[in-house]
C-alpha positions as CSV (number, residue, x, y, z in Angstrom):
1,X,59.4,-111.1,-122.7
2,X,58.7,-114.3,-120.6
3,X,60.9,-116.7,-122.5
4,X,63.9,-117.1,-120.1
5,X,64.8,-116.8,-116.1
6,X,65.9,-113.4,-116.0
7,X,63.3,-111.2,-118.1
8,X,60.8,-113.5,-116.3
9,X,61.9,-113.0,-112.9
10,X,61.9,-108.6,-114.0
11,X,58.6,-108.8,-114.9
12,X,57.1,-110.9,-112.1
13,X,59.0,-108.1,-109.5
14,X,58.5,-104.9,-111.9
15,X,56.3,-103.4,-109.2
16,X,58.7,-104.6,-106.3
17,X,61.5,-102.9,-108.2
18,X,59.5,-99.7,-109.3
19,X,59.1,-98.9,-105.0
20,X,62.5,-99.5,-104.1
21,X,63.2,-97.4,-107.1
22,X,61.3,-94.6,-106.2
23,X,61.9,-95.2,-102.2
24,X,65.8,-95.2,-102.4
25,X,65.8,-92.4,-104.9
26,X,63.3,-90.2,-102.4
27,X,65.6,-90.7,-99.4
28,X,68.8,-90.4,-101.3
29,X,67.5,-87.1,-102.9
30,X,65.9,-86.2,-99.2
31,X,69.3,-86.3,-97.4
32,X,71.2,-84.6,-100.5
33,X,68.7,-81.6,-100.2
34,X,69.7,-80.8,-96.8
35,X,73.4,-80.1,-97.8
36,X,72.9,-76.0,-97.6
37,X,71.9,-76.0,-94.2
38,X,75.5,-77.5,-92.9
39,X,77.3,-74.9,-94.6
40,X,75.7,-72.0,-92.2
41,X,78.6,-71.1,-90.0
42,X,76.8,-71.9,-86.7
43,X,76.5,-75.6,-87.9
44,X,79.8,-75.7,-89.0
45,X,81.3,-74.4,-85.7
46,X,79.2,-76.8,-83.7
47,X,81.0,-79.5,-86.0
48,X,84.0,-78.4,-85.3
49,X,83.2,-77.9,-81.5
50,X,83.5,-82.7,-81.7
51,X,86.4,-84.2,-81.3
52,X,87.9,-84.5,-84.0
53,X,88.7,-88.8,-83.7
54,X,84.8,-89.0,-83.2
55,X,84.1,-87.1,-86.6
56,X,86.5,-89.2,-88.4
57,X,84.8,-92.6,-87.3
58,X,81.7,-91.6,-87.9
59,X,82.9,-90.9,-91.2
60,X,81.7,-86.7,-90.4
61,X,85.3,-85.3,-90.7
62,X,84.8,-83.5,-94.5
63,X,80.9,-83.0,-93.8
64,X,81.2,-79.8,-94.6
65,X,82.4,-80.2,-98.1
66,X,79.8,-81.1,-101.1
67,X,81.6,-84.5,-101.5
68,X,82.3,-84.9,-97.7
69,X,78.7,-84.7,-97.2
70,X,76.4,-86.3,-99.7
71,X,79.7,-89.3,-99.1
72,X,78.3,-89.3,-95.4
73,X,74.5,-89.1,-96.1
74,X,73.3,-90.3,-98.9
75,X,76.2,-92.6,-99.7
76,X,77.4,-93.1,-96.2
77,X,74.9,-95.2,-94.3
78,X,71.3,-94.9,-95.5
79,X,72.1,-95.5,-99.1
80,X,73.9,-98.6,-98.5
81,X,71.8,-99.8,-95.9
82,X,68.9,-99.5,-98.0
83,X,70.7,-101.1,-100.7
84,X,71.9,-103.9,-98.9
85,X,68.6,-104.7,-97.6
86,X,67.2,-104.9,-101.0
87,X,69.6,-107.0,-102.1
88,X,69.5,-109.5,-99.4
89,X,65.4,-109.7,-100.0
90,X,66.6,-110.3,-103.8
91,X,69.2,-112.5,-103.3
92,X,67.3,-114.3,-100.5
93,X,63.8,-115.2,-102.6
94,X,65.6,-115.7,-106.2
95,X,66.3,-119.7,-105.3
96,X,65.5,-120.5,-101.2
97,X,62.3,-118.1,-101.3
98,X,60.9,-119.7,-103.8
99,X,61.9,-123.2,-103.0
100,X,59.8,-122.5,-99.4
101,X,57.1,-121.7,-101.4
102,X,57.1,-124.7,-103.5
103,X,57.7,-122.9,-106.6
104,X,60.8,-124.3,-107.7
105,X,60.0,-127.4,-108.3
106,X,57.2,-125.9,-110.7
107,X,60.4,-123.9,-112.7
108,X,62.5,-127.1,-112.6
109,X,59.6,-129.1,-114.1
110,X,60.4,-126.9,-117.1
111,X,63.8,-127.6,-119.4
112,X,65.7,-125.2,-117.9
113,X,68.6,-126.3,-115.8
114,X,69.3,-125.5,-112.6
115,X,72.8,-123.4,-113.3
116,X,70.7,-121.0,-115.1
117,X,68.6,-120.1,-112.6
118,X,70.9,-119.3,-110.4
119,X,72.7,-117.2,-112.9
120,X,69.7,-115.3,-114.8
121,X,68.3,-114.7,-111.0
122,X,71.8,-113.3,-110.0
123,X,72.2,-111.3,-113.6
124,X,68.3,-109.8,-113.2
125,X,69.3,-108.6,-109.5
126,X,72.6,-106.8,-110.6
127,X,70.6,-105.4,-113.8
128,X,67.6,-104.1,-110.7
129,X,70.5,-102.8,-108.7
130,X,72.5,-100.7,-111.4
131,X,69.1,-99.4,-112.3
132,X,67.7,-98.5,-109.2
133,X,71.1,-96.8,-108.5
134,X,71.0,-95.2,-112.3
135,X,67.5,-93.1,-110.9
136,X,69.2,-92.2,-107.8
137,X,72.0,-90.8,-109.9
138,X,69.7,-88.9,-111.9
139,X,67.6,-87.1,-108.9
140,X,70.6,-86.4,-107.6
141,X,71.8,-84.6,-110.9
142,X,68.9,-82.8,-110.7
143,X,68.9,-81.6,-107.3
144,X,72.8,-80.9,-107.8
145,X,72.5,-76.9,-108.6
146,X,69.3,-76.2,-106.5
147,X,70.8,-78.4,-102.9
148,X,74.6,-76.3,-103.9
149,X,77.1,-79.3,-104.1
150,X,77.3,-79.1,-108.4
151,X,80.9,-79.2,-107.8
152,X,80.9,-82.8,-107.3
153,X,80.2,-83.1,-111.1
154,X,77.6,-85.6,-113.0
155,X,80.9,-87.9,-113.6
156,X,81.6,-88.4,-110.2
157,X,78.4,-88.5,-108.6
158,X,77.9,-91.6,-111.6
159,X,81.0,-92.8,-110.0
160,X,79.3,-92.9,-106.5
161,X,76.0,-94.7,-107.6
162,X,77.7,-97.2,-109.5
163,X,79.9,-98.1,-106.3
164,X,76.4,-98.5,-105.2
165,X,75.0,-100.7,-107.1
166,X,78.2,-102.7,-106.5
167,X,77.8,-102.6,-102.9
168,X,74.5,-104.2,-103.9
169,X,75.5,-106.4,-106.0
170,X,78.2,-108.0,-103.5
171,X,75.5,-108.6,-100.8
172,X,72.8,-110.0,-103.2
173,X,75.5,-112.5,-104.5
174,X,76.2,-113.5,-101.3
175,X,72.6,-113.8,-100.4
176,X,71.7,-115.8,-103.5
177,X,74.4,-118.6,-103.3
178,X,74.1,-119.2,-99.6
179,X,70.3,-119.1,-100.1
180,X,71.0,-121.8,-103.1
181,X,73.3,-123.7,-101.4
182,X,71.0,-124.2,-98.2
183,X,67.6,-123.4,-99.1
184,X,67.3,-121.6,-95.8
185,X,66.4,-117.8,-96.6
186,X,67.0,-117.0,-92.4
187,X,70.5,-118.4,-93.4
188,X,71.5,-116.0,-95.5
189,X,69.8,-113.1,-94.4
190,X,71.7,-114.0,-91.2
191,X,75.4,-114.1,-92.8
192,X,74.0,-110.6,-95.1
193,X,73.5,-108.8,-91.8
194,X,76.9,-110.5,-89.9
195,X,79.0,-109.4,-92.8
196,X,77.1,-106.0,-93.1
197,X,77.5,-105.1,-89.6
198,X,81.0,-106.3,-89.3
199,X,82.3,-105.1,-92.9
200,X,80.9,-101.6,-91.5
201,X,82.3,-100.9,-87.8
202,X,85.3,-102.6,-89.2
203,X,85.9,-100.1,-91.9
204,X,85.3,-97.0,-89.6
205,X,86.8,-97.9,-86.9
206,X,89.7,-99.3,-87.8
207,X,90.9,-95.7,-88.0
208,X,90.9,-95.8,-83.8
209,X,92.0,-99.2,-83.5
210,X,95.1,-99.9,-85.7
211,X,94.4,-103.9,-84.3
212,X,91.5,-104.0,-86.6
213,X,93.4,-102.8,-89.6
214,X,93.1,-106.3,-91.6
215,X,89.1,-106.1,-91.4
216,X,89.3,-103.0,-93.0
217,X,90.9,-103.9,-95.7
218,X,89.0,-106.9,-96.1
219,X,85.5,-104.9,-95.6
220,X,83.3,-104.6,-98.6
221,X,82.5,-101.0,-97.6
222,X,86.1,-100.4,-98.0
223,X,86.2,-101.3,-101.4
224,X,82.7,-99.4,-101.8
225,X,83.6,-96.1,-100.4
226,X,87.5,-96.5,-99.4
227,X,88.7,-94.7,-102.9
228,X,86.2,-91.7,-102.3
229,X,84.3,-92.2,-105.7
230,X,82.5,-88.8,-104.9
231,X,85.7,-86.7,-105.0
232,X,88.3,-89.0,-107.4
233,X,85.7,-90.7,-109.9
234,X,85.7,-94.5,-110.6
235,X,88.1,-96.9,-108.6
236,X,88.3,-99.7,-111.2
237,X,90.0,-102.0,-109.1
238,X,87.5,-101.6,-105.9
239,X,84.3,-101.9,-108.5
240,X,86.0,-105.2,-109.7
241,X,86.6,-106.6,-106.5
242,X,83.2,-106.2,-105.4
243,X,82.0,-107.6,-108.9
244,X,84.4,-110.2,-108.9
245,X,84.0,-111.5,-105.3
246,X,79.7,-111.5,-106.0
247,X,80.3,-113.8,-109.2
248,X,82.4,-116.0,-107.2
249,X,80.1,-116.4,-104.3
250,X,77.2,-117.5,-107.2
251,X,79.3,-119.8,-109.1
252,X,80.2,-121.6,-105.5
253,X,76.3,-121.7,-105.0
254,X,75.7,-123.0,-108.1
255,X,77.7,-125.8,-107.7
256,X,76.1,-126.7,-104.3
257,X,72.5,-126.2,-105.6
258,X,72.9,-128.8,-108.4
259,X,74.3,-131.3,-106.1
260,X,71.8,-131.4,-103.4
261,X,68.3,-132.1,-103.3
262,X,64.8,-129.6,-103.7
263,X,62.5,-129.7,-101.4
264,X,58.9,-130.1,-102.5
């Protein structure tokens, strides 16, 4: 079980993972139950009483449909902010967290090199996020014909949580190599948040203020939530960008974190 980087690093955060499991899954599944009461007509004509530019950058302007809803709630800010935050404390305490606590010279003391730690740790917090994502799915399968938005389908609400994970995946990649590269966890938790925050308001609002178009395209969340996974099912090309662009962070990391020196 113990033998290599990444079913060791599992273990040692099995009960980490297991209450972000159950904590994203319980707030996920909160918000999703709530979809019947927007469909009463007095709530939907108090939506409708907004304007109509506000809706749409808040990302409200299809609330009222199954998709449009659990897109805005559960996948719309609390489930990727939760997300995110997990994988920056992942990402940020697989190499730099562990370094400040004078572990990692305890690991590299073993023959393991240092690529591999940085990979195994990067593989074991993608595996943590597909699976924490995988449980949400599954609640919200669950929940689907009680909470009235079964239309979405099992495929497509698969679709959504594995954009998710993605999401996740992206961050904690980018969390991981700048904390390898550095060894300064506030580092990376910095940039994490910079790019969060910036990815976001650029994505929504770039609706309102055409000048901003370019972040938008160039916003994570874009590629995340941009195809509507909850309505048309898996968007290949935005799953592989995120994918794609987390690898590449890592493997830019790697290289840094075997050329420089570890503190101990």
């Amino acid at each position: 079980m113990l033998r290599n980087v990444f079913t060791k690093t599992l273990w040692e955060l099995r009960r980490a993972l297991l209450g972000w499991t159950i904590g994203v899954t319980a707030v996920g599944v909160m918000y999703a139950a709530w979809y019947p009461a927007v469909t009463a007509p007095e709530y939907v004509e108090m939506m409708e009483s907004f304007a109509p530019e506000l809706m749409e950058a808040l990302g409200f302007d299809d609330i009222v449909s199954p998709a449009g809803y659990i897109g805005s709630t559960t996948f719309g800010v609390i489930g990727p902010a939760l997300m995110i935050i997990f994988a920056a404390w992942f990402g940020t305490r697989a190499v730099a967290g562990d370094e400040d606590a004078g572990k990692l010279d305890v690991l590299l003391a073993h023959p393991v090199a240092r690529w591999r730690i940085v990979i195994e740790r990067f593989a074991s917090l993608a595996v943590a996020a597909v699976l924490i994502c995988l449980v949400l799915f599954a609640g919200l399968v669950a929940l689907s014909g009680v909470a009235q938005f079964g239309e979405i389908g099992a495929t497509n609400l698969l679709a959504g949580s594995i954009h998710l994970a993605a999401l996740a995946i992206f961050f904690g990649g980018l969390a991981l190599a700048i904390g390898a590269a550095t060894a300064s966890r506030g580092l990376a938790t910095a940039v994490v948040a910079i790019v969060g925050v910036v990815g976001y308001f650029g994505n929504t609002m770039a609706s309102q203020i055409e000048q901003i178009g370019l972040l938008r395209d160039l916003s994570p969340f874009h590629f995340f939530s941009g195809g509507r996974p909850l309505a048309n099912g898996f968007q290949p090309f935005d799953l592989s960008v995120l994918v794609i662009a987390a690898i590449a962070f890592v493997v830019v990391g790697t290289v840094l974190f075997t050329r420089r020196d570890v503190a101990v």
